[in-house]
C-alpha positions as a Markdown table, in Angstrom:
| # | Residue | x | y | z |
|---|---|---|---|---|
| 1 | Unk | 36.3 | 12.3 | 12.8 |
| 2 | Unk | 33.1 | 10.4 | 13.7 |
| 3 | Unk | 31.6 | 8.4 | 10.6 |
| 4 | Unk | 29.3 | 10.2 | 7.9 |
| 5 | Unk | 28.1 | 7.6 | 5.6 |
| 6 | Unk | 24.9 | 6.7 | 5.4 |
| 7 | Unk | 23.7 | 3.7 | 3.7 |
| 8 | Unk | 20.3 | 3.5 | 2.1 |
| 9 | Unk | 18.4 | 1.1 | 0.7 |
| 10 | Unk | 16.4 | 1.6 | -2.2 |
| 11 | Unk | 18.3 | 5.3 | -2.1 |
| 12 | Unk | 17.8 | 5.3 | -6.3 |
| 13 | Unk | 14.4 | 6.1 | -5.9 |
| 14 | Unk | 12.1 | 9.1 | -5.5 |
| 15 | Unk | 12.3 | 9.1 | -2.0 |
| 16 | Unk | 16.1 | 8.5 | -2.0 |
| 17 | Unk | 17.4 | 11.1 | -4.1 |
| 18 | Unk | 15.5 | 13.8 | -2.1 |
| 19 | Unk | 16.8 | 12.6 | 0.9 |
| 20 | Unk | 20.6 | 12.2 | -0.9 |
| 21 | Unk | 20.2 | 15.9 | -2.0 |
| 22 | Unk | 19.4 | 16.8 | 1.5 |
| 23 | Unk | 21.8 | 14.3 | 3.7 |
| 24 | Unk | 25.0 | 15.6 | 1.3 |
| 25 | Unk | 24.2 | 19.5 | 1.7 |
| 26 | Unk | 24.4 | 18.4 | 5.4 |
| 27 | Unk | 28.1 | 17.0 | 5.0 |
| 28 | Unk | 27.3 | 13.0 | 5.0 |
| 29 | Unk | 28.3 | 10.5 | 2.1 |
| 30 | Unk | 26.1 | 8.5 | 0.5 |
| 31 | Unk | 26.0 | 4.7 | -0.6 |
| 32 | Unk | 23.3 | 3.2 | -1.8 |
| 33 | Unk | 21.9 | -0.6 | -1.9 |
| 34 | Unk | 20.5 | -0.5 | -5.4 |
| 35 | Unk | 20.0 | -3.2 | -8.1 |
| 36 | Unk | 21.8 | -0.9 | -11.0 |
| 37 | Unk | 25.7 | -0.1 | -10.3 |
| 38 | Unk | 26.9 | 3.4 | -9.9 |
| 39 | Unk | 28.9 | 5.5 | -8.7 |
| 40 | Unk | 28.1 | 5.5 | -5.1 |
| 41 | Unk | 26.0 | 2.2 | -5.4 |
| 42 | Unk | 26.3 | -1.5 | -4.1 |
| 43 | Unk | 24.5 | -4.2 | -4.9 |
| 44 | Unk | 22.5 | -6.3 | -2.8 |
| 45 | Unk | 25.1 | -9.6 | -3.4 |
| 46 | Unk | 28.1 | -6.9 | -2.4 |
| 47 | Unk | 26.2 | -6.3 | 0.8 |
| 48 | Unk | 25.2 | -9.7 | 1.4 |
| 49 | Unk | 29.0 | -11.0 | 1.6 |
| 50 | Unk | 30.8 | -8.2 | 2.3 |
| 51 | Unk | 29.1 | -5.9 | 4.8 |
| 52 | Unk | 28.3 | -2.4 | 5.3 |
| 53 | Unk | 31.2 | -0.3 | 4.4 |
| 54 | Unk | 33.2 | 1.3 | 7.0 |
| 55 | Unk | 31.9 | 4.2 | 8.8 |
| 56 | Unk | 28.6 | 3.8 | 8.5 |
| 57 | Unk | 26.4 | 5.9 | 10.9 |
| 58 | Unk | 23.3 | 5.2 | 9.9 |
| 59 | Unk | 21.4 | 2.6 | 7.8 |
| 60 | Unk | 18.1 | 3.7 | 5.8 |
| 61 | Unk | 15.6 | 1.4 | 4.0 |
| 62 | Unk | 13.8 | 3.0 | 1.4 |
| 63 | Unk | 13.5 | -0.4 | -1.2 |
| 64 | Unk | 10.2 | -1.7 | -2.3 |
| 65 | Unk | 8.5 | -2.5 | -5.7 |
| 66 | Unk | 5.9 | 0.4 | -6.5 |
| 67 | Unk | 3.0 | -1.4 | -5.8 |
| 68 | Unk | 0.8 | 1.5 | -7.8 |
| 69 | Unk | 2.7 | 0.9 | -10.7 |
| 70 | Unk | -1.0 | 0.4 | -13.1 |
| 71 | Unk | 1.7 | -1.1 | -15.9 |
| 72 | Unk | 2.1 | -4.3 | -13.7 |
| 73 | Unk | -0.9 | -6.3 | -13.4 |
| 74 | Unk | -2.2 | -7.6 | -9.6 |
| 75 | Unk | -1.1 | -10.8 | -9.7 |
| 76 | Unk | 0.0 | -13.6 | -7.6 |
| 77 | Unk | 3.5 | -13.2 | -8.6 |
| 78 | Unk | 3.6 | -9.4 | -8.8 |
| 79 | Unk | 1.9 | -9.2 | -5.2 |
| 80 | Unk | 5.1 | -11.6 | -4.4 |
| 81 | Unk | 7.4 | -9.4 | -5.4 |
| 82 | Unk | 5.7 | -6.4 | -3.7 |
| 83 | Unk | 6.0 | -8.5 | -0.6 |
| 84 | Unk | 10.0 | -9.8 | -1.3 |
| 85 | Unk | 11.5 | -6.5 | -2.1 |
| 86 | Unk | 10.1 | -4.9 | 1.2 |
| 87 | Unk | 10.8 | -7.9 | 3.6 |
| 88 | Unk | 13.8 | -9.3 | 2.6 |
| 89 | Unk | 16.0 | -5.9 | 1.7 |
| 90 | Unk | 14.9 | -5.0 | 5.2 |
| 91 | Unk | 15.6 | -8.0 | 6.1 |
| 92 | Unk | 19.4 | -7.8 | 4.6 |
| 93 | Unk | 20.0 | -4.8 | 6.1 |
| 94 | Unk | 19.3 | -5.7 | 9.4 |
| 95 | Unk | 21.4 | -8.9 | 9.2 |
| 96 | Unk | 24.4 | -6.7 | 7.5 |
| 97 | Unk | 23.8 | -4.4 | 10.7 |
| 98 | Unk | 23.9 | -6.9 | 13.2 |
| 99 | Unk | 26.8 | -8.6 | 11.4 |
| 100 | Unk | 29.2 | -5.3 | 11.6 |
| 101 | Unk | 31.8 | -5.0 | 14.4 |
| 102 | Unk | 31.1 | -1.6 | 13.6 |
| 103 | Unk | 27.8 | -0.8 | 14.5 |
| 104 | Unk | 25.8 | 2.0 | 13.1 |
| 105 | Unk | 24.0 | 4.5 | 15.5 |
| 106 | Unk | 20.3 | 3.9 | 13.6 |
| 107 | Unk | 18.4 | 1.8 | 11.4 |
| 108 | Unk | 15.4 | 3.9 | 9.9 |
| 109 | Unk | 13.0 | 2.0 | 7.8 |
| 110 | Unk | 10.3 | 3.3 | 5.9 |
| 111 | Unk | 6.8 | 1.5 | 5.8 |
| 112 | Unk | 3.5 | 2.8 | 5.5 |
| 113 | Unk | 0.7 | 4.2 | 6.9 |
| 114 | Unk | -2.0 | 0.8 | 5.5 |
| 115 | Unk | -0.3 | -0.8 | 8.6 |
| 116 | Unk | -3.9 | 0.4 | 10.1 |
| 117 | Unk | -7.0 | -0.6 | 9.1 |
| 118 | Unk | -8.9 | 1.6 | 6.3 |
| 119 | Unk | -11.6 | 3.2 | 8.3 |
| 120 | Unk | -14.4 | 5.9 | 8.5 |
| 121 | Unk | -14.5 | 6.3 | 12.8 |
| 122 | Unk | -11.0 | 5.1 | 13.6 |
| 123 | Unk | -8.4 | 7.6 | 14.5 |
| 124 | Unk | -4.9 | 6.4 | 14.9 |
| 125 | Unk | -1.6 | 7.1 | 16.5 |
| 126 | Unk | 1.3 | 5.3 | 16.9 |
| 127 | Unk | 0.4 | 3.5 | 19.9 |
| 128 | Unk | -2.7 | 2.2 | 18.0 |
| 129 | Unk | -2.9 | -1.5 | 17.3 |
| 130 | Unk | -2.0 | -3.0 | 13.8 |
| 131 | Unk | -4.4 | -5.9 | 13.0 |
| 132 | Unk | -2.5 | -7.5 | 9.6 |
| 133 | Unk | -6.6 | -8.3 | 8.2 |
| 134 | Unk | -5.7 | -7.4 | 5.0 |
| 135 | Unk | -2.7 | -7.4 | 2.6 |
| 136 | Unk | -1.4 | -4.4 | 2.9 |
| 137 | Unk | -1.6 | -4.5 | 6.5 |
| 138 | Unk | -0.2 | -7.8 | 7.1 |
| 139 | Unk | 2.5 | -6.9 | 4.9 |
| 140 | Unk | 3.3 | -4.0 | 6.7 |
| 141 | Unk | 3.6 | -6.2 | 10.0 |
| 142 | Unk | 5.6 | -8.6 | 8.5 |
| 143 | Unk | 7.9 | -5.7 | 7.2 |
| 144 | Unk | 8.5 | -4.0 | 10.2 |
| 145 | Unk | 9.2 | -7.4 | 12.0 |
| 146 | Unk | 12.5 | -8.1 | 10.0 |
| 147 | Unk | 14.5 | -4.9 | 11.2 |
| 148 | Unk | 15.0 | -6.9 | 14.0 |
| 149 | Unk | 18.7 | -4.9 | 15.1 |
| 150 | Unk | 20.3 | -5.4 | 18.3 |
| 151 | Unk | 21.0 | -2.6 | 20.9 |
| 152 | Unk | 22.9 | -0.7 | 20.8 |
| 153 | Unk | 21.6 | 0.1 | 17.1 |
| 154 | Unk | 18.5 | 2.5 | 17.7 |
| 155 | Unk | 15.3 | 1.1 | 15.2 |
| 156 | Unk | 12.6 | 4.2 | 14.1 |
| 157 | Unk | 10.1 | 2.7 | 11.7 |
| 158 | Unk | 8.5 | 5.5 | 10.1 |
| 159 | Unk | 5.2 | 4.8 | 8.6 |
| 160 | Unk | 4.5 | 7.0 | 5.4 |
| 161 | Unk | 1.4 | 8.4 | 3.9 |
| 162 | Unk | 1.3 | 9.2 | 0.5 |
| 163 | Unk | 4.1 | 11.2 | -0.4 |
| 164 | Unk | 3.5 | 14.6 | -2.5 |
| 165 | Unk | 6.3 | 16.2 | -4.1 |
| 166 | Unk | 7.2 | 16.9 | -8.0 |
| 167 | Unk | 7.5 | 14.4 | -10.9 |
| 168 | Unk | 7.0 | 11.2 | -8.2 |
| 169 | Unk | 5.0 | 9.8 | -5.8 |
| 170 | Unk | 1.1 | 10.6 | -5.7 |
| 171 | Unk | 1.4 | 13.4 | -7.6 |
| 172 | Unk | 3.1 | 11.3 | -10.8 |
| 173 | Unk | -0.2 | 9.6 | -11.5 |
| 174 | Unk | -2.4 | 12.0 | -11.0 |
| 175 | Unk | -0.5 | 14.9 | -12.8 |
| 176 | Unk | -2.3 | 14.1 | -16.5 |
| 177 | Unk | -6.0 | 14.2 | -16.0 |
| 178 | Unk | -5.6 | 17.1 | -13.8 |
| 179 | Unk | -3.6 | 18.9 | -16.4 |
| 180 | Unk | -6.7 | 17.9 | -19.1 |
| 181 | Unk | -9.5 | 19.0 | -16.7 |
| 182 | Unk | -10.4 | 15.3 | -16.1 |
| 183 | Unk | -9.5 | 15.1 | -12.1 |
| 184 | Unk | -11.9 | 14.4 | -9.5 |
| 185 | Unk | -12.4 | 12.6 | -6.3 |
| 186 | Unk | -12.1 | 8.8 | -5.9 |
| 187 | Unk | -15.4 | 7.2 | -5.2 |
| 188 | Unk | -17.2 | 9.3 | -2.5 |
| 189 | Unk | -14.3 | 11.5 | -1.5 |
| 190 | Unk | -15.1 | 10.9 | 1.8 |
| 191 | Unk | -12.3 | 8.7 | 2.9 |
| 192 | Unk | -9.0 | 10.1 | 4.5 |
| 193 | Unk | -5.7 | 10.5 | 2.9 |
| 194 | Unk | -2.5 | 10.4 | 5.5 |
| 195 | Unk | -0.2 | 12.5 | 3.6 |
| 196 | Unk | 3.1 | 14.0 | 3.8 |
| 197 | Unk | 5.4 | 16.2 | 1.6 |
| 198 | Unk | 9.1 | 14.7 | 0.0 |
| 199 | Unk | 10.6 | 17.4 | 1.6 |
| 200 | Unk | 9.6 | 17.0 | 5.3 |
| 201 | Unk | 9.4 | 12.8 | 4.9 |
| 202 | Unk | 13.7 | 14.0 | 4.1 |
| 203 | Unk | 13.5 | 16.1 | 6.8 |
| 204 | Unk | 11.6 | 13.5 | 9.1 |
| 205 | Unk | 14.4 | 10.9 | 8.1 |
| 206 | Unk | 17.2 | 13.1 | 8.9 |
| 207 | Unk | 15.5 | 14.1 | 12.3 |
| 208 | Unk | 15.5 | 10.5 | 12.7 |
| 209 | Unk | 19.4 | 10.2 | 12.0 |
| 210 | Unk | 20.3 | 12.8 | 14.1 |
| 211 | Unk | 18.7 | 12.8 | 17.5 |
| 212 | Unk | 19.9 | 10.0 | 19.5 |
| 213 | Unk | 16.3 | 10.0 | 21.6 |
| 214 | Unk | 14.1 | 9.8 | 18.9 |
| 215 | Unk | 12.9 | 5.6 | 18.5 |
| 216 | Unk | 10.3 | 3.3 | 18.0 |
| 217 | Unk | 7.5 | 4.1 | 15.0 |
| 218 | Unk | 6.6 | 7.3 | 13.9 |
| 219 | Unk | 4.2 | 8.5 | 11.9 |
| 220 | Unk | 5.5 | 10.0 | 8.9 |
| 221 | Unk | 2.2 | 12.2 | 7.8 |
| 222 | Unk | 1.4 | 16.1 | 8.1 |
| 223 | Unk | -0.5 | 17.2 | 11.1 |
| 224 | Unk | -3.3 | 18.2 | 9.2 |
| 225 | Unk | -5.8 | 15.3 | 8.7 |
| 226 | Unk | -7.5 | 15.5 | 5.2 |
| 227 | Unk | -9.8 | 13.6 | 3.2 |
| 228 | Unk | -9.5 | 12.6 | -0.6 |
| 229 | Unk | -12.6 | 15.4 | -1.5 |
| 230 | Unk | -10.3 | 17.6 | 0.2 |
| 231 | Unk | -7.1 | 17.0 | -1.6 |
| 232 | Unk | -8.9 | 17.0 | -4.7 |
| 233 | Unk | -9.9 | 20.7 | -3.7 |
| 234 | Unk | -6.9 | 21.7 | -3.5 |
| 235 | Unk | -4.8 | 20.3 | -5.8 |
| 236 | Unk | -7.1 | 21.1 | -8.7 |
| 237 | Unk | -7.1 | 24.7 | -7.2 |
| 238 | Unk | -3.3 | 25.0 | -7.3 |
| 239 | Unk | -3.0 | 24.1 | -10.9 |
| 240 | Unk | -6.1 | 26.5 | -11.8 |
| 241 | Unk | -7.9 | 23.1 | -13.5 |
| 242 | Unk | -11.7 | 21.9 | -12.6 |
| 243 | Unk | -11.9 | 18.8 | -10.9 |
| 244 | Unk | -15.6 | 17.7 | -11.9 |
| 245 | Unk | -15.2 | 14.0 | -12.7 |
| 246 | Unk | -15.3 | 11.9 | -9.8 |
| 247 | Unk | -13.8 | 8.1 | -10.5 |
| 248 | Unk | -15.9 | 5.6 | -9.3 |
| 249 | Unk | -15.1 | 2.9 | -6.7 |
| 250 | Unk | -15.9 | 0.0 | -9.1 |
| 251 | Unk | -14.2 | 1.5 | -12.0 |
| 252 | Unk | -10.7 | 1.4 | -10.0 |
| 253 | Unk | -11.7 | -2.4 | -8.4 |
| 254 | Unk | -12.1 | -3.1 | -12.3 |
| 255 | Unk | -9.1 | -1.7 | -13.3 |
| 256 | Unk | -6.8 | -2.0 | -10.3 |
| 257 | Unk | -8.2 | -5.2 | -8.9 |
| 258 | Unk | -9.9 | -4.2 | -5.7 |
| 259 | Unk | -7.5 | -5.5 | -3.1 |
| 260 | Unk | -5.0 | -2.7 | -4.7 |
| 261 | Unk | -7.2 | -0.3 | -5.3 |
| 262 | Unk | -8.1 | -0.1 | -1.5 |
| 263 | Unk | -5.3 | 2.6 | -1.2 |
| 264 | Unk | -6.8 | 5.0 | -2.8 |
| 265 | Unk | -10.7 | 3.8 | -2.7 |
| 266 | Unk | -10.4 | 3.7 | 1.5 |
| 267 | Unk | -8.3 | 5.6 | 4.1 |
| 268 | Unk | -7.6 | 6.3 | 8.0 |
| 269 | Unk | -7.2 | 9.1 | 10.2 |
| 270 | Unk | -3.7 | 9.2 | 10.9 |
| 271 | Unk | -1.6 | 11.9 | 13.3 |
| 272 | Unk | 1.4 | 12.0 | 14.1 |
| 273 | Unk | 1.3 | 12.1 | 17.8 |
| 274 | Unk | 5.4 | 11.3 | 18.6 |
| 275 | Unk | 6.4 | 13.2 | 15.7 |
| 276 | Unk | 5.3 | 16.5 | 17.5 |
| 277 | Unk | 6.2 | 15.1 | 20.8 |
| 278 | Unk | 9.8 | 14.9 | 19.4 |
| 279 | Unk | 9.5 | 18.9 | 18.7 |
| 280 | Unk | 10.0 | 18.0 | 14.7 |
| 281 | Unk | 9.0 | 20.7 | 12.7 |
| 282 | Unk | 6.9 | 20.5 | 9.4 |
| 283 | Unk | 7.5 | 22.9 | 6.2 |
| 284 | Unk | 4.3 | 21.8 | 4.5 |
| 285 | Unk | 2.1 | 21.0 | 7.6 |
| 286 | Unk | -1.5 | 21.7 | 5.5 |
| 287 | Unk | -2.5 | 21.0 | 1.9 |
| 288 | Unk | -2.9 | 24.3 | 0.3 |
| 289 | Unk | 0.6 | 25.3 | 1.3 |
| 290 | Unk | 1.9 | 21.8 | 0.0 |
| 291 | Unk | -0.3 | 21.8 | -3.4 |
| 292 | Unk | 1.0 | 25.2 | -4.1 |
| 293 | Unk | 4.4 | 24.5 | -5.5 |
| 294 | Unk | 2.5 | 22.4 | -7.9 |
| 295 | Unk | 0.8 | 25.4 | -10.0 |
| 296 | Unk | 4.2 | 26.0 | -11.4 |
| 297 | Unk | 4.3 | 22.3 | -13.0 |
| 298 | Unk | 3.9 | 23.4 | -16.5 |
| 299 | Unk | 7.7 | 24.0 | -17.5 |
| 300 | Unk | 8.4 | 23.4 | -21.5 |
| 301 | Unk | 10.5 | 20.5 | -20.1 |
| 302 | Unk | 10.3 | 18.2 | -17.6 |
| 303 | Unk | 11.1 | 14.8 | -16.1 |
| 304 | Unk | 8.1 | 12.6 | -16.6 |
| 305 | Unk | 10.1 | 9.7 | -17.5 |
């Protein structure tokens, strides 16, 4: 029987347990790199000196400090560890991979979309320069450079947007105001927001799992190119709430320290031009059909923990 375990990094997370929920229903096992033990967790020193575990078919690096964490302060140190816990687990990984007598079939990282520079006239695809002028583009250059795996071990380095799904990502921080009537745009509105449901960034991983041709980076947004004014629209529609209080730029450079707050104060035009070469197949591939699910957010209980 040809090997089913899959072994992700970070796999604890919000991205991880969706694609855990979706890689098990397909028949695959589990193990993930985490910090906390569990039941189907390793820890980063276990890795380190004893290597993947046997029958591992594919390797997936989900690990990194949330850097929009607003608890956490933009500091020197914190801006380290934003930095460590993306290039070094990668890093790890790639090392355990290259170690293995038993090599795994893929190595699927995920980074992120700021590996282009924020712009109004820019439009980018995945054969579009990376210029590393500010931090979270250099850091995405330096990220990407340490899955450095050796063939035959195929590398796909799928750049994210901002991930929308339930009680996590995006949608986490923004849920409250919203819900109170106090949403809005951020600054103008004007500036684009790559995005991409949890449930086809799963979907998108898998795809990369599974089909032996698919390599080299991918953008991990939806087809249909949005800007923040946009979202705003829409969300705020699906959850029948106005959304008539703009933030302004400064505020969130005030709060968020500016060099952070570029995330969600600037954007890019971002397609993903080998994703649909590749034939993938989005569920959610515009907003309203992805910011739909979200009117139904109100249970009497839920997770926001």
């Amino acid at each position: 029987m040809a090997a089913r375990t899959i072994v992700v990094g970070g796999g604890t997370g919000f991205i991880g347990r969706h694609l855990g929920d979706l890689v098990i229903g397909k028949g695959y096992n589990v193990v993930n790199v985490a910090r906390m033990p569990g039941a189907n967790n390793i820890s980063w020193t276990t890795l380190e000196h004893q290597g993947l575990p046997k029958q591992t078919s594919a390797v997936v690096n989900l690990a990194g400090q949330q850097f929009m964490d607003f608890t956490k302060t933009w500091t020197p140190g914190f801006k380290q560890n934003v930095r460590n816990s993306r290039v070094y687990t990668t890093k790890a990984l790639a090392t355990a991979i290259n170690k293995s007598t038993e090599k795994p079939k893929v190595f699927v990282v995920i980074t992120g979309v700021g590996a282009y520079e924020p712009s109004f006239q820019q439009k980018y695809d995945e054969s579009s320069p990376t210029t590393g002028i500010d931090f979270f583009s250099r850091l995405t250059v330096e990220w990407e450079k340490a899955a450095q795996v050796e063939p035959p071990v195929r590398l796909v380095i799928i750049r994210s947007g901002a991930v929308l799904g339930r009680w996590g990502g995006m949608i986490k921080n923004m849920f409250l105001p919203f819900f109170l009537g106090l949403g809005g745009r951020i600054g103008s509105g004007k500036q684009y927001l790559p995005w991409i449901h949890i449930e086809d960034l799963a979907r998108l991983i898998l795809f990369a799992i599974e089909n032996e041709n698919v390599k080299g980076v991918l953008n991990g947004v939806a087809p249909q190119v949005i800007t923040n004014e946009e979202f705003t629209k829409s969300f705020a529609k699906a959850l029948n709430r106005p959304a008539v209080f703009p933030v302004p730029e400064t505020m969130l450079n005030l709060l968020l320290n500016q060099e952070r707050a570029m995330i969600m104060t600037k954007g890019q035009y971002v397609v993903p031009k080998r994703v649909l070469d590749y034939g993938f197949q989005y569920n959610y591939s515009d907003i309203d059909n992805a910011c739909r699910e979200f009117a139904h957010l109100f249970p009497k209980k839920h997770p926001l923990k």
